[in-house]
N, C-alpha and C positions, 0 to 999 in steps of 0.2 A: 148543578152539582154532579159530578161525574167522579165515582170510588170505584174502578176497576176491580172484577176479580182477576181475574187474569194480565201476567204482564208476558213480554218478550222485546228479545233484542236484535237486530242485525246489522250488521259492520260490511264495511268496502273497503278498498283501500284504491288509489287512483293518481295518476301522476296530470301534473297541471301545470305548463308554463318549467318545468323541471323541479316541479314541489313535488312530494309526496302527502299525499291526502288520507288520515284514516278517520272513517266516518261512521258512526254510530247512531243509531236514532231506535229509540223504547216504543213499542207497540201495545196497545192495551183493547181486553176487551172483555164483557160479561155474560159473553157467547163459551166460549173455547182457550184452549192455548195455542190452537191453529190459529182462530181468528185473529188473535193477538198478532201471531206471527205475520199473516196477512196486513195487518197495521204497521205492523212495524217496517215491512218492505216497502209497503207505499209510503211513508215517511222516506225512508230512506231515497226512495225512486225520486220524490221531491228536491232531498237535499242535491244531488246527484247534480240534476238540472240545474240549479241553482251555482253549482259547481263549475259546470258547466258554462252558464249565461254569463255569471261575473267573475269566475274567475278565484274566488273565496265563496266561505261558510262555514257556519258554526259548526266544529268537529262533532261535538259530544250536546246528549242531555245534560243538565247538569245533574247532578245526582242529590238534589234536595228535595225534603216532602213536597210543599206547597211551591211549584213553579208556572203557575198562570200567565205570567207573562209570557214564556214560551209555548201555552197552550198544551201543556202536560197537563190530565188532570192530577188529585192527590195519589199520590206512591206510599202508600202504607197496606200492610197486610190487612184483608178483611177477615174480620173474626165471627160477625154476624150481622145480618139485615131482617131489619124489624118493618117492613113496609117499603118507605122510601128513605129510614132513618140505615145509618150505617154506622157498626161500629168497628174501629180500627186501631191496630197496633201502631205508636206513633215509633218514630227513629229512637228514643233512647226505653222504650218497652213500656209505656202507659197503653191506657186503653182509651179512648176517643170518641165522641155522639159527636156525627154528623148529619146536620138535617139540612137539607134544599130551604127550607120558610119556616121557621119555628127561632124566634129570634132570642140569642146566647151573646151579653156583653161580659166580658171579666173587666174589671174595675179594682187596681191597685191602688193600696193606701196612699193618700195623696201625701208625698211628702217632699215635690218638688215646688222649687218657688214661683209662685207668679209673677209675670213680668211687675204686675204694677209695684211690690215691693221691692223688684228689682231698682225700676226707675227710680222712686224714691228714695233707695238708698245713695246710688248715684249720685243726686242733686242734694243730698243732703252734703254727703263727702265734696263734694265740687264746692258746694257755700261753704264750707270749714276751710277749704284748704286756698279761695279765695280771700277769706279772711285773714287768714295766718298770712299770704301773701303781700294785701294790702296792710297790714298793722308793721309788719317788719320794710316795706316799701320795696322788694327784694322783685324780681322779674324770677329771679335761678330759684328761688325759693317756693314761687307760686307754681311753676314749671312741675319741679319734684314733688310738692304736695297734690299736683293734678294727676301726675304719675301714679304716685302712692294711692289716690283717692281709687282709682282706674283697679288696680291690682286686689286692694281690699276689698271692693266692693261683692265680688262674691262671697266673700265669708263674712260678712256683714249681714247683707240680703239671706244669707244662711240662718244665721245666729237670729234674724229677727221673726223669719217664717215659724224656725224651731218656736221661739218662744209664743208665737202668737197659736200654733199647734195645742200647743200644750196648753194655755189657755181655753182654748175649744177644748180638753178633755183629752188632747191625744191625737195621733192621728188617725185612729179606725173612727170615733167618735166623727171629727173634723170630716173624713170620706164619708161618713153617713151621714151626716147632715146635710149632705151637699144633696145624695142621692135623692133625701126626703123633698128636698126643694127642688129638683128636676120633678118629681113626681107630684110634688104640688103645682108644678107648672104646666103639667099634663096629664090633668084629671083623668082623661079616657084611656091611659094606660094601666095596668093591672100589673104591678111589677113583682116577680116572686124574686125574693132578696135570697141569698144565702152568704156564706161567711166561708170564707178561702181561706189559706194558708196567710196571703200576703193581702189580702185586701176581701173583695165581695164578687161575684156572680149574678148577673141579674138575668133572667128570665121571663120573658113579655108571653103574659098568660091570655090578652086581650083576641089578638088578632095574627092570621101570620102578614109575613115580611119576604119581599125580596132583596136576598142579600148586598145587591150593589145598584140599588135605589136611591134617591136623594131624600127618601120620608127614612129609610132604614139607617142610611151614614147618618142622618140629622141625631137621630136618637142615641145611637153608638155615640157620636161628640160629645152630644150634652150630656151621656153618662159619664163620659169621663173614661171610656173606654181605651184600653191598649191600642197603642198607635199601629204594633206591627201585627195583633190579631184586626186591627177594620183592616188593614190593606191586606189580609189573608183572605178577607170576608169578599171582597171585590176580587180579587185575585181568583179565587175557585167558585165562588158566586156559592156561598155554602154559609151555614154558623155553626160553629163547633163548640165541645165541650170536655173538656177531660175528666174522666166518669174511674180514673183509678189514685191509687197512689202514683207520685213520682218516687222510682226504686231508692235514691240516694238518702231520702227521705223515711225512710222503711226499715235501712240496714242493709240494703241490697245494693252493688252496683249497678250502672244501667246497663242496658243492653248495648253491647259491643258489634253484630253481625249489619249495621249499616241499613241503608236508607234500603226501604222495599223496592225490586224484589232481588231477593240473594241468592247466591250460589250453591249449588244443590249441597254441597262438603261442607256446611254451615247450618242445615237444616237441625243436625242433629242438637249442637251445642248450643242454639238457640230454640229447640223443646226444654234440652235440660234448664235453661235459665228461667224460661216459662214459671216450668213447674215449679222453682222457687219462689219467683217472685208471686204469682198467684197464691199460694199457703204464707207469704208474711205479709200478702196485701189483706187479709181476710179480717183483720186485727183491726184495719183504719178506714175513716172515712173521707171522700175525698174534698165534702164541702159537709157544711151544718145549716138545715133550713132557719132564717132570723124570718122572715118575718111578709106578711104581704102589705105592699104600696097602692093604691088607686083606685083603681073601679073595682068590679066584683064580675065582671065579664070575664068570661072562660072560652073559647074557642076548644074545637072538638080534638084538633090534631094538635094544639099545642097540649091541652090534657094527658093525651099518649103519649108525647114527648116528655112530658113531666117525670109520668108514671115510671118511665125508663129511665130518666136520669137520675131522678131520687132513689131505685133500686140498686142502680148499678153505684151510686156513688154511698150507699148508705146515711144519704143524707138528715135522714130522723132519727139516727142514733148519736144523739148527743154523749153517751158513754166510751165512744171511741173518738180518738186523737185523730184529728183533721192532716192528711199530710198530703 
């Protein structure tokens, strides 16, 4: 996990084959803003070459937080480091716990359908509409009701998930029964539950974890974890956690001034939003502790991870609105 303090930029511009080339590449470093800038010219020195050898290359960073794939680490403003924990401003103005090994799944209410009600519904529509076909003797007829079978079928498989939801209680009820039964199926985990806006948080109190491990993904799936926070988790080899309100949530717009780091003529108007949204965030909390899963094993660095998330998010204050 790599949370730069320091960013910079440097640009080329170059002609190639009768192209014009303008090229940019971000430099980061936890040294200086020279170092950075040093970073960032040998990026640039790379791309050049590259330029060079074949003739193309990618102009620009892209300008998004999490871009691991191109070996950017995370681009958000560092607010504080706790150890080796970091805490950072994300692109629309939360605030963020990132830890190297201290394992953070978020887990949304389940309320998409599973294949298997899917299939089933299918084959059910496909035998009606077989039948309707053979009773009337019609070829054109079996055709359109295979068609129609084909079209309904998602709102079908809807309608049947919903109701079976609702039967389990709901769907937060339904996501937490699922979680208890991941967590009976893996006694030697220690799961600290909490309760989100849209769904749960889990927190593994046992042991740490490497973020893009095959013991780490395994656990992330069978919680049922967000698809695009595991591929953030392997992407920057980190676990993250959102430790504030989100501003729209609050009454506040988000933060407008773009992906870290910004331009110095923007510093100002992004203190003043700050200072907003930190006096309407002080009202809310950002999760609510529900409950502990599994063992009773405690690891020493996940504790201190706790300790910070639970403060920063006010998680024991069940008197304030979750946002």
């Amino acid at each position: 996990m790599i949370v730069p303090k320091y960013w910079a930029e440097s640009k080329t511009t170059k002609k190639i084959n009768g192209r014009q080339f303008t090229i940019k590449r971000f430099g980061w470093s936890d040294v200086s803003a020279a170092d950075a800038k040093e970073n960032a010219d040998a990026r640039l020195d790379e791309a050049v070459k590259e330029l060079d050898a074949h003739g193309t290359v990618r102009r620009i960073d892209h300008k998004v937080p999490y871009n691991g794939a191109e070996g950017i680490p995370i681009r958000e403003e560092v607010i504080a480091t706790h150890r080796d924990v970091v805490i950072t401003r994300n692109s629309y103005g939360a605030l963020c716990l990132n830890t190297p090994d201290v394992l953070f799944a978020d887990i949304d209410r389940n309320t998409e359908t599973p294949r298997l009600i899917k299939n089933f519904s299918i084959i059910l529509l496909s035998v009606l509409a077989l039948l309707v076909g053979l009773s009337v003797q019609s070829w054109e007829l079996l055709l359109g009701a295979l068609v129609v079978a084909v079209i309904c079928n998602p709102i079908l498989a809807h309608m049947v998930n919903k109701i079976l939801i609702a039967f389990a209680g709901g769907p937060e009820k339904a996501t937490m029964r699922k979680i208890v039964q991941m967590s009976q199926k893996n006694p030697e985990l220690n799961i600290r539950l909490y309760r989100t806006p849209l769904g749960f948080r889990a927190l593994l109190m046992n042991d740490l974890y490497v973020p893009n491990s095959d013991n780490a993904l395994r656990i992330l799936r069978a919680l049922n974890s967000d698809r695009v926070y595991i591929q953030m988790c392997k992407n920057q080899n980190c676990f993250r956690a959102r430790v504030s309100p989100k501003p729209w949530r609050i009454g506040v717009e988000r933060l407008r001034s773009g992906v870290w780091p910004i331009s110095p003529e923007k510093l100002a108007s992004r203190a003043e939003w700050t200072n907003k949204y930190d006096k309407a965030s002080r009202d809310y909390a950002s999760c609510h502790f529900v409950a502990n899963l599994g063992s009773d094993k405690v690891h020493e660095k996940a504790e201190f991870v706790r300790k910070l998330h639970d403060d920063f998010c006010k998680a024991c204050r069940d008197d304030l609105k979750i946002a």
